[in-house]
C-alpha positions as CSV (number, residue, x, y, z in Angstrom):
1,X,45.9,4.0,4.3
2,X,47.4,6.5,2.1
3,X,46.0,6.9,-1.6
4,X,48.1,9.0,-4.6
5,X,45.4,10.4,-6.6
6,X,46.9,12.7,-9.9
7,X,45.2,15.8,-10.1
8,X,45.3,17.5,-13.7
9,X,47.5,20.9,-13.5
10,X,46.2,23.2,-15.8
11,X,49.0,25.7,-17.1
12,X,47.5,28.8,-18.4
13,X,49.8,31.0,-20.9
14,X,50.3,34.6,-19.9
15,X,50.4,37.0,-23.1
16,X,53.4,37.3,-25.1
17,X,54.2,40.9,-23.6
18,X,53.9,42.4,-20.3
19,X,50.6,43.6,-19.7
20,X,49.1,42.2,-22.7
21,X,46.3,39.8,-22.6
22,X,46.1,35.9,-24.0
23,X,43.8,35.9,-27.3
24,X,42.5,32.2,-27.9
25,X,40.3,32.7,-31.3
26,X,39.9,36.3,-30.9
27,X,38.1,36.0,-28.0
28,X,40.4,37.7,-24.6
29,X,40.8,34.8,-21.8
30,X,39.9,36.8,-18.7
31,X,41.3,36.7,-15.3
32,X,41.3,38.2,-12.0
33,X,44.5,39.4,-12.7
34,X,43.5,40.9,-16.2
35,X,39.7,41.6,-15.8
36,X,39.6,44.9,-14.9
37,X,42.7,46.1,-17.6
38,X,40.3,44.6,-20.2
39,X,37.3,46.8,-19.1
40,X,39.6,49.7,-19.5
41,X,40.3,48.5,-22.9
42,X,37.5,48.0,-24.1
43,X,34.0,50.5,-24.2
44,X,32.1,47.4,-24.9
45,X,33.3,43.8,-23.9
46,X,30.9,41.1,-23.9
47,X,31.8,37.9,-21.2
48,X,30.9,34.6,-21.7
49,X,31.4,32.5,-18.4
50,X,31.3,29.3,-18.1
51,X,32.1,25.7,-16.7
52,X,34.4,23.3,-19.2
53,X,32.8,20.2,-17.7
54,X,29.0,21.5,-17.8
55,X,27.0,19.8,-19.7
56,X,26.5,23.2,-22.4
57,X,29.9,24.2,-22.1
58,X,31.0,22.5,-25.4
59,X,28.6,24.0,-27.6
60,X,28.4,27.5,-26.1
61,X,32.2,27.7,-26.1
62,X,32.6,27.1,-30.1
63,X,29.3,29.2,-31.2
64,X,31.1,31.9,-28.9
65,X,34.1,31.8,-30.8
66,X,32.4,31.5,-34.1
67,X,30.7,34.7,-33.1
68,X,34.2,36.5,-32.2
69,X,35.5,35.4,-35.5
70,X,32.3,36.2,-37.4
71,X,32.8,40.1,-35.6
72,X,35.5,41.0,-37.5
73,X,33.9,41.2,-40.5
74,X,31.1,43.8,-38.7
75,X,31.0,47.6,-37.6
76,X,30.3,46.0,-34.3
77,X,33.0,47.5,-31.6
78,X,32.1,45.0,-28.7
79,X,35.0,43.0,-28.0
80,X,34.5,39.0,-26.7
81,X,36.5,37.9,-23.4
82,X,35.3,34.4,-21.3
83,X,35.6,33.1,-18.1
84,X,36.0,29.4,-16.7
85,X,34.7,29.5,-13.3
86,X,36.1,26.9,-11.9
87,X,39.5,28.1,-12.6
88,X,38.6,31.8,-11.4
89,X,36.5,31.0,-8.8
90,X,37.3,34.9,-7.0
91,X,36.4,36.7,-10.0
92,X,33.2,34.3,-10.4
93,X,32.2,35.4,-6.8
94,X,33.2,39.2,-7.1
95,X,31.2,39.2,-10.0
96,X,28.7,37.5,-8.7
97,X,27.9,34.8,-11.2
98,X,25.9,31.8,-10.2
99,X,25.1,30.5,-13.7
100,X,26.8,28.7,-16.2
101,X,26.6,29.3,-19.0
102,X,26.0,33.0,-19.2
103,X,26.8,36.3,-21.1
104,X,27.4,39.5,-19.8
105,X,27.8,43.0,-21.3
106,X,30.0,45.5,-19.7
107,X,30.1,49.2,-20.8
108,X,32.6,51.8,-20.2
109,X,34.7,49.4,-17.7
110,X,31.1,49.2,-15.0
111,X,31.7,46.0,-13.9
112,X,29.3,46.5,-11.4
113,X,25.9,46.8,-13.6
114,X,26.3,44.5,-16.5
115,X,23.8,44.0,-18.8
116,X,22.2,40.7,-18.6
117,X,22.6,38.7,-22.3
118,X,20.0,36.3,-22.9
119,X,20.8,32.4,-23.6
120,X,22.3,32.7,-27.4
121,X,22.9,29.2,-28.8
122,X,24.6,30.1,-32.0
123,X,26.8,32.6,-33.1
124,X,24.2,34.4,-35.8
125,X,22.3,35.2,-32.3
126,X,25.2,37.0,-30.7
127,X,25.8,38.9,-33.4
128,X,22.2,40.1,-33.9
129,X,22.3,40.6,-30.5
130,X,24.9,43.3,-30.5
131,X,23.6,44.7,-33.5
132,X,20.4,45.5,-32.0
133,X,22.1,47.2,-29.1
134,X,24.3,49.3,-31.4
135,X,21.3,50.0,-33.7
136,X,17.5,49.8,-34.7
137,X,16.3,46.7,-32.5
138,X,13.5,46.3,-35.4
139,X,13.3,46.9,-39.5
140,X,11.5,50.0,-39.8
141,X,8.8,48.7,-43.1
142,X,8.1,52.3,-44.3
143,X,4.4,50.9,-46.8
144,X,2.8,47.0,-47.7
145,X,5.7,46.6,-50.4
146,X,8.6,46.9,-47.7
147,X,6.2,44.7,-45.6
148,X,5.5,42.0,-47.7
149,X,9.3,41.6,-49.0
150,X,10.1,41.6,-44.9
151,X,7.8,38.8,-45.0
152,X,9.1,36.5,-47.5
153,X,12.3,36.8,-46.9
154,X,12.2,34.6,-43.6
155,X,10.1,31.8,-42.2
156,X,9.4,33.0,-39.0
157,X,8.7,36.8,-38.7
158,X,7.7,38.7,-35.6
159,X,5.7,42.2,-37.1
160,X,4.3,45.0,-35.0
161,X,1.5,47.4,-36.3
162,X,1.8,50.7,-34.0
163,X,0.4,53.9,-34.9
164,X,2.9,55.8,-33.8
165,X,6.8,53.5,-33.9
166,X,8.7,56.2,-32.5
167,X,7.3,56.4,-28.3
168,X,4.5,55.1,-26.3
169,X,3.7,51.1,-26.5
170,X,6.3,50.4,-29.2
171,X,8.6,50.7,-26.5
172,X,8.0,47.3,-25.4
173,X,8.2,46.5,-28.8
174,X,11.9,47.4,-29.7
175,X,12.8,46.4,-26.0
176,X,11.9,42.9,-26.7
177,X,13.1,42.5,-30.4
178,X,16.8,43.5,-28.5
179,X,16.5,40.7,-26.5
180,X,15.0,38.0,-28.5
181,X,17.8,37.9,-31.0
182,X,16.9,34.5,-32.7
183,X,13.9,35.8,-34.5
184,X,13.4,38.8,-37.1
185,X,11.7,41.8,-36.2
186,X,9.8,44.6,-38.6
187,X,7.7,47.4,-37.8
188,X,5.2,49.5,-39.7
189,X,2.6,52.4,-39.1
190,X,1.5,51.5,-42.4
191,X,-2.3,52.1,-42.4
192,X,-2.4,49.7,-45.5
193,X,-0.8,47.4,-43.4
194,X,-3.5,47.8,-40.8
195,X,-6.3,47.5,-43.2
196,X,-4.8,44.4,-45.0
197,X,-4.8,42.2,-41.1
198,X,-7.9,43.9,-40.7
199,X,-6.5,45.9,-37.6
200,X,-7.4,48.7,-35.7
201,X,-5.2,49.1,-32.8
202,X,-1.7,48.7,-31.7
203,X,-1.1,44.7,-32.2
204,X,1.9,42.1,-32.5
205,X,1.8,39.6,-35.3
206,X,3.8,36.3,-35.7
207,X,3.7,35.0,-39.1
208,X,5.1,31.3,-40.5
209,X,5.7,31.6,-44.4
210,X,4.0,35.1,-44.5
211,X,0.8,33.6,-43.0
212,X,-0.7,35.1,-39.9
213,X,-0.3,32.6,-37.2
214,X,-1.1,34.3,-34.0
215,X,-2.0,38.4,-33.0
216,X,-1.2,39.7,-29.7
217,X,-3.2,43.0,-28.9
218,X,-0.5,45.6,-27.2
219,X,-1.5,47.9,-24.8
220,X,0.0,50.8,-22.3
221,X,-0.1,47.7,-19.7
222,X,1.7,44.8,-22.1
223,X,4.8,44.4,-20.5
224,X,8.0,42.7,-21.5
225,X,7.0,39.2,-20.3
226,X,3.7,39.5,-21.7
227,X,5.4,40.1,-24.8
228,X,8.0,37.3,-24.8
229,X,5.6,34.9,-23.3
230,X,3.4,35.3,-26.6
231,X,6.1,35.1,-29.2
232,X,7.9,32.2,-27.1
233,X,4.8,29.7,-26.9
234,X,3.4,30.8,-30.5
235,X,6.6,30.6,-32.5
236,X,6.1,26.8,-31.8
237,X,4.2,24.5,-34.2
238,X,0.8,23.0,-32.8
239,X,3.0,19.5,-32.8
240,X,6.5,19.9,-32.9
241,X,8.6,17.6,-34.3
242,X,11.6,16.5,-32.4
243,X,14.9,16.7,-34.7
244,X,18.6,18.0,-33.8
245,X,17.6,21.2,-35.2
246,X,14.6,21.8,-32.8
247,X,16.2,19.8,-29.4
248,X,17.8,22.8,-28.2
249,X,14.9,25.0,-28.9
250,X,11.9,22.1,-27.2
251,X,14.2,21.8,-24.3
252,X,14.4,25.5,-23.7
253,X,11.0,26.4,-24.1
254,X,9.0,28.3,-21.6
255,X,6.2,25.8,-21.3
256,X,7.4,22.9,-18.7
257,X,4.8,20.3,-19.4
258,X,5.8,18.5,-22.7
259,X,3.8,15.4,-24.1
260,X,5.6,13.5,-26.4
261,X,4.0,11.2,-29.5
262,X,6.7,8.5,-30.3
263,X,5.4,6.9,-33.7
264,X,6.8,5.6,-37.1
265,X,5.6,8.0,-39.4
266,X,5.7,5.1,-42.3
267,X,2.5,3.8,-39.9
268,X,-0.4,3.4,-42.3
269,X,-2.8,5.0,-39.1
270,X,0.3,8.0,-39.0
271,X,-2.2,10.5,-40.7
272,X,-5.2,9.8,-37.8
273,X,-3.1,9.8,-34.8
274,X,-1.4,13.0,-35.7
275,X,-4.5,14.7,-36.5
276,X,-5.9,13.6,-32.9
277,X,-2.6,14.7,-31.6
278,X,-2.4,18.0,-32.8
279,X,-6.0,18.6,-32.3
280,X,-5.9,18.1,-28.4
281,X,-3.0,20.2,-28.7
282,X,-5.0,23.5,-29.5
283,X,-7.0,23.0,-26.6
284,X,-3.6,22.9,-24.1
285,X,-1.6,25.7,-26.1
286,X,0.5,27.8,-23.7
287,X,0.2,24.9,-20.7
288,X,1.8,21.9,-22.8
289,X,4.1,21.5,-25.9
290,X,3.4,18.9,-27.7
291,X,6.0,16.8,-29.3
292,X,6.2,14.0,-31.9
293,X,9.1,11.6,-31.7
294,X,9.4,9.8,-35.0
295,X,10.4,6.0,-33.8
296,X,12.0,5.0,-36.9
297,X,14.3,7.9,-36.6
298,X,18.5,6.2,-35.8
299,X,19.6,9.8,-34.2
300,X,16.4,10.1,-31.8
301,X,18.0,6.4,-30.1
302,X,18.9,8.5,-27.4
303,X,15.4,10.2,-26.4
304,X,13.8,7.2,-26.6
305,X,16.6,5.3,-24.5
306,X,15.6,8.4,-22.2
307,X,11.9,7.8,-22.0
308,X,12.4,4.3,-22.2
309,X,10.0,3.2,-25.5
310,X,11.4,0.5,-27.6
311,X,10.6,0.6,-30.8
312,X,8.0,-2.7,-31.1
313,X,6.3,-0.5,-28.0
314,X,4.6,2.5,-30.3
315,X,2.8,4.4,-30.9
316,X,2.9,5.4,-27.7
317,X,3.2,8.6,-25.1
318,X,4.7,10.0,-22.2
319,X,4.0,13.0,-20.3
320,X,7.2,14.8,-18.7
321,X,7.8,17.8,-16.6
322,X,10.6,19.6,-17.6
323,X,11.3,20.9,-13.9
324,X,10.7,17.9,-11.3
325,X,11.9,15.3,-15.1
326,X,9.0,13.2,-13.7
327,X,7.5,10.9,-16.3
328,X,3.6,10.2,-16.6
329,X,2.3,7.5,-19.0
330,X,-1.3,7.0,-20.7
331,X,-3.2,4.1,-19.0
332,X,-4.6,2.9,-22.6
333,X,-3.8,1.9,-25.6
334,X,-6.0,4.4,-27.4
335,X,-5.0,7.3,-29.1
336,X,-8.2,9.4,-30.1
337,X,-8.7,13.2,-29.2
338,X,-10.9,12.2,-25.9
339,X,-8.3,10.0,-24.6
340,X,-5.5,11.8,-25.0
341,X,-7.6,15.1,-24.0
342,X,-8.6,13.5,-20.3
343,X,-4.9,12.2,-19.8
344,X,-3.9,15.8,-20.6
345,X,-6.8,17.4,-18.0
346,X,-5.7,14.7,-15.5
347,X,-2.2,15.6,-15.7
348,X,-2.5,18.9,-15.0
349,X,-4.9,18.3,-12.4
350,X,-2.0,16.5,-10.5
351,X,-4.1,13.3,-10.9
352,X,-2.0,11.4,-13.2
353,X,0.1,8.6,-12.1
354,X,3.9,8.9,-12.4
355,X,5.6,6.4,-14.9
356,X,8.3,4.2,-12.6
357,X,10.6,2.4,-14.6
358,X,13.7,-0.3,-13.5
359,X,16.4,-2.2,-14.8
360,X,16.4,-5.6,-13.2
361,X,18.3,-6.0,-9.7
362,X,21.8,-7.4,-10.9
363,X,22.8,-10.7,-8.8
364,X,26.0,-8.8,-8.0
365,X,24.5,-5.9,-7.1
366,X,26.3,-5.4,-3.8
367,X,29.7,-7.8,-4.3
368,X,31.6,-4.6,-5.6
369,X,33.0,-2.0,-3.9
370,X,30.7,0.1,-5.8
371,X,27.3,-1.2,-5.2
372,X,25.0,-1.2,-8.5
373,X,21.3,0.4,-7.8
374,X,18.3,0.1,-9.4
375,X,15.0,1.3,-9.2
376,X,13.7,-1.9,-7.6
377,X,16.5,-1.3,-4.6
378,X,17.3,2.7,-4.7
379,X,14.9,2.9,-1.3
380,X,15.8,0.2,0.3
381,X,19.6,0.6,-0.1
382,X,19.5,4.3,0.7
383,X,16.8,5.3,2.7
384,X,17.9,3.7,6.2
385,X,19.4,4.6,9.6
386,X,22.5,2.9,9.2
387,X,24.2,3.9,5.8
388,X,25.8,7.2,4.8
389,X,24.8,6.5,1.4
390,X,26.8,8.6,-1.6
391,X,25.3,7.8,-4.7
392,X,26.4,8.9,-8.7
393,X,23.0,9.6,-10.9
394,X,25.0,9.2,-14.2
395,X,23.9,8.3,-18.2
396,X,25.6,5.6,-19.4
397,X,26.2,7.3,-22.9
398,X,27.6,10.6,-21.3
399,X,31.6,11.2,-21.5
400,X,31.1,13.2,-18.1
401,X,29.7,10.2,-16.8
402,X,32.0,7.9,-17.4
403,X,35.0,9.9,-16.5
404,X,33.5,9.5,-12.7
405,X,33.8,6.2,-12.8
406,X,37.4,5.5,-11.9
407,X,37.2,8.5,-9.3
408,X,34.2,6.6,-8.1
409,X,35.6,3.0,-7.6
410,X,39.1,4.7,-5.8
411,X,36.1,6.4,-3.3
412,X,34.7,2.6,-2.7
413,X,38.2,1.2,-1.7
414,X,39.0,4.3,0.4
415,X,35.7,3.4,2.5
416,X,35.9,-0.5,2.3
417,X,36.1,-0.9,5.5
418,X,33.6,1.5,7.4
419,X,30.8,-0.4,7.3
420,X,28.3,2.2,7.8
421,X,29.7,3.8,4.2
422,X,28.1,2.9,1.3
423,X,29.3,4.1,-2.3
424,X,26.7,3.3,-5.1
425,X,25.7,4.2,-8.6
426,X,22.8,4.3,-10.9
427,X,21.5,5.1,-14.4
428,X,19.4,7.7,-14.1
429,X,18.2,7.4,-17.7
430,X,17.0,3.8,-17.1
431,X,15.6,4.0,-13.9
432,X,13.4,6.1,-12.4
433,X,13.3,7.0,-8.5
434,X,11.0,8.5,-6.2
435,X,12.7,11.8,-5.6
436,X,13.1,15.0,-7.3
437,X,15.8,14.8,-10.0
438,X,17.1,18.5,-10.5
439,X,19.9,18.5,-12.2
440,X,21.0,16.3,-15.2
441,X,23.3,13.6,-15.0
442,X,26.3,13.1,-13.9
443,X,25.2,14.5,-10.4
444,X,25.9,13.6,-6.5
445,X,23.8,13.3,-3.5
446,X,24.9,11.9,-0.3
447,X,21.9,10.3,2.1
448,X,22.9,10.4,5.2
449,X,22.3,7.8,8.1
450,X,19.7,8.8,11.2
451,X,17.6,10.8,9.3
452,X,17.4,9.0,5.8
453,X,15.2,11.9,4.7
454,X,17.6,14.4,4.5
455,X,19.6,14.8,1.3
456,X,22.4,16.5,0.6
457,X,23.3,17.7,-3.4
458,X,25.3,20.0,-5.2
459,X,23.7,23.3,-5.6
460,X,24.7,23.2,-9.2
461,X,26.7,21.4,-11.9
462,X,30.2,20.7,-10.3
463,X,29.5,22.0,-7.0
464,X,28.5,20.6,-3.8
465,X,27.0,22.6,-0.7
466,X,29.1,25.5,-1.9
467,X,32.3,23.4,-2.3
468,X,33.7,22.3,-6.0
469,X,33.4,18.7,-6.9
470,X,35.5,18.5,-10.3
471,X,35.5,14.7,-11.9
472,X,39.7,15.0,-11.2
473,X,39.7,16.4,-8.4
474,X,39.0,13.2,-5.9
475,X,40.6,15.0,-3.1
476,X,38.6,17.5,-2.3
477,X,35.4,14.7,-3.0
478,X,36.9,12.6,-0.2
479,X,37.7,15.4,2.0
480,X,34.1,16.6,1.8
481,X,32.4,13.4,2.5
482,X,34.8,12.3,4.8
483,X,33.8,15.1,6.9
484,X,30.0,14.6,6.1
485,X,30.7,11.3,7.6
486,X,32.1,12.2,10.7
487,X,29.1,14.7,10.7
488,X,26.9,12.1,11.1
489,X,29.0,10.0,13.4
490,X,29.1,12.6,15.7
491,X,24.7,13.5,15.2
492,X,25.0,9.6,16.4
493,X,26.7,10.2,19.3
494,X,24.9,13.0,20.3
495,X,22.1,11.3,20.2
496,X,23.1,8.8,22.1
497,X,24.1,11.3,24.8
498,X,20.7,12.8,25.1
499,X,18.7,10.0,25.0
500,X,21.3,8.5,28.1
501,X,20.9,11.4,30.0
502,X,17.0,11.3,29.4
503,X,17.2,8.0,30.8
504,X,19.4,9.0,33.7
505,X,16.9,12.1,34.4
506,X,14.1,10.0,34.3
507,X,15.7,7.2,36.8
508,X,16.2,9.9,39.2
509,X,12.7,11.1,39.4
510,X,11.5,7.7,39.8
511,X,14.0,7.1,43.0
């Protein structure tokens, strides 16, 4: 059985001279070929690398370039070059990169100590960024007027109160304000400043609308992490409400545990249950974010599709770890501070009970060449001795998803006929399944036969055990679980071997 499968050719244009290298935007697309010229070319060159099919790559791909035209217009001298691993896969490895998306900072052509860029989601944060690095990390607030002005003129301030802002713990200080480039940063030795916060020592301030929100005391011990650890879980509302211009920020937060309120806040008892929302949040600041998901929102469809509330089911909430995705739902209908304050205690004594959901078993489910799962039949289908079971987590609304699809049903026909091959798919956003979810979808895990237990999945977006798994490229796909196959066959038949020549071996000792 041969099978023609069309793999997309990428053609990459060379620059326009010899030894000149491709622009797209202003930003320089790097090479193995060309990396090393452009360190020589550049004092300062800033690398974003990254995978076009990820699931970030979009976004951090235009904000980059935004930034790189944005640049221009600054005394910056960084220049902005990126990388698409999957076409430079030696330069990813030389480099060692091993996530996607990233930024890197290279200085007077090292390419061998970088300096690590945080995750920037929008161009304004490079650009701070690099100005930080270039200059004063933090506005120096020289008396109260300065300080106040600083104040006002944002809505989210970060303000340190050192005696002395030029050594010692402000260090720390000016260390973290370059790296947490999303927020505004001011200092002041200001006594009047001290005396008007009713302060003594060396402290860190985060203020919402020039009022004091929370004060973190600084010492010669505070470290960087204790530093962004504060300003992280305090720049966050008591309840945060979940809107595209807070998504990114909720689903990067450093707190894993989020609990989510989804309610329509035209509800006539909307007042009383966020007041005992936000009130059990104070007691869980720092171990849970709490979220409210308003119900009658069009564009938060998709979250609740996610978590699997309709809109005649609230108010109601869910519980969700941001590492293991499990979901945990409150075993009552009531909604007051002691309710939602024992399901929170419970939770975090790992004595809650995890939320399975599951479309309904389609009649059909196995009459395709691609057999349909479920909730209700993921175990039973794929935990067995018998099956090599490859299975696509995907979301039904996701482009990346559904450009598997074809790839997947070609895989079915290849293995029609090896009965012990099962090809399968399910909708990870409406079902739910007993096993750690780690990566978003689309993803791939095979379950091999013999020892069910064992999975095998890509060790990150778009790869698999080390090898690539692109959505076009169904070769390689096929190669891989061919081989994974015959893996298996061959674990059988050794088996088999052993257990025959235990049998012999014991025969013998009883003649």
């Amino acid at each position: 059985c041969v099978i023609k499968l069309t793999l997309r050719r990428c053609v990459c244009a060379g620059g326009t001279e010899p030894g000149t290298i491709t622009e797209e935007n202003g930003v320089l697309l790097l090479t193995k070929s060309n990396f090393k010229q452009a360190l020589g070319l550049h004092q300062q060159l800033l690398v974003h690398f990254y995978a076009p099919l990820s699931g970030d790559a979009m976004g951090s791909i235009m904000e980059f370039s935004k930034a790189a035209k944005e640049l221009k217009d600054t005394p910056i001298t960084t220049k902005l070059g990126r990388v698409d691993v999957t076409k430079q896969k030696e330069l990813a490895e030389e480099l060692n990169v091993t996530m996607v998306p990233s930024m890197r900072l290279y200085l007077s052509g090292d390419k061998h100590s970088p300096i690590q860029c945080p995750v920037l989601k929008h161009s304004t944060a490079i650009l701070t960024w690099l100005q930080r690095r270039e200059g004063p990390s933090a506005e120096v607030l020289a008396d109260l007027s300065q300080s106040e002005t600083f104040l006002k003129s944002h809505d989210l301030v970060v303000l340190g109160l050192f005696k002395d802002v030029k050594r010692g713990p402000v260090d720390v200080f000016y260390s973290v304000a370059g790296d947490v480039a999303d927020l505004p940063f001011g200092v002041t030795d200001s006594d009047e400043v001290f005396r008007t916060f009713q302060l003594t020592s060396d402290s860190v301030l985060l203020l919402k609308e020039s009022k004091l929100e929370s004060t973190f005391e600084v010492s010669e011990e505070t470290t960087k992490e204790d530093l962004i650890t504060f300003i992280r879980i305090h720049e966050f509302e008591l309840v945060t409400e979940y809107t595209g211009k807070t998504a990114s920020q909720i689903l990067s937060s450093l707190v894993m545990n989020h609990l989510l309120l989804f309610i329509n806040k035209t509800e006539k008892n909307f007042p009383d249950l966020h007041h005992a929302f936000q009130t059990t949040a104070a007691h869980f600041r720092g171990q849970i974010l709490f979220v409210l998901v308003d119900a009658d929102e069009p564009r938060n469809g998709r979250v609740m599709e996610y978590f699997h509330v309709r809109a005649e089911d609230t108010p109601t909430v869910r519980m969700v770890n941001l590492t293991d995705h499990l979901q945990y739902q409150l075993q009552s209908d009531r909604l007051d501070t002691l309710t939602l304050t024992h399901f929170c205690q419970e939770y975090l004594l790992g004595r809650a009970k995890v939320k399975m959901h599951s479309e309904p078993v389609p009649e059909d489910w196995d009459k395709k060449p691609v057999k349909e799962l479920v909730g209700l039949n993921f175990e039973r289908v794929v935990f067995n001795d018998k099956n090599n079971v490859l299975v696509l987590f995907y979301s039904g609304w996701n482009a990346e998803s559904r450009a598997l699809f074809p790839l997947w049903e070609e895989l079915a026909q290849r293995f029609r006929n090896h009965d012990n091959v099962v090809i399968a798919r399910l909708d990870a956003t409406l079902n739910d399944i007993n096993i750690r979810t780690l990566e978003k979808p689309p993803s791939i895990r095979l379950f091999p036969a013999v020892y069910a237990e064992r999975v095998r999945q890509g060790r990150g977006r778009g790869t698999w055990d080390g090898l690539d798994v692109p959505v076009v490229d169904g070769l390689i796909l096929i190669s891989f679980f061919w081989c994974a196959t015959q893996e298996e066959r061959e674990r059988k038949k050794y088996i088999e071997v052993v257990k025959a020549a235990e049998a012999a071996e014991k025969e013998k000792d009883e003649l």
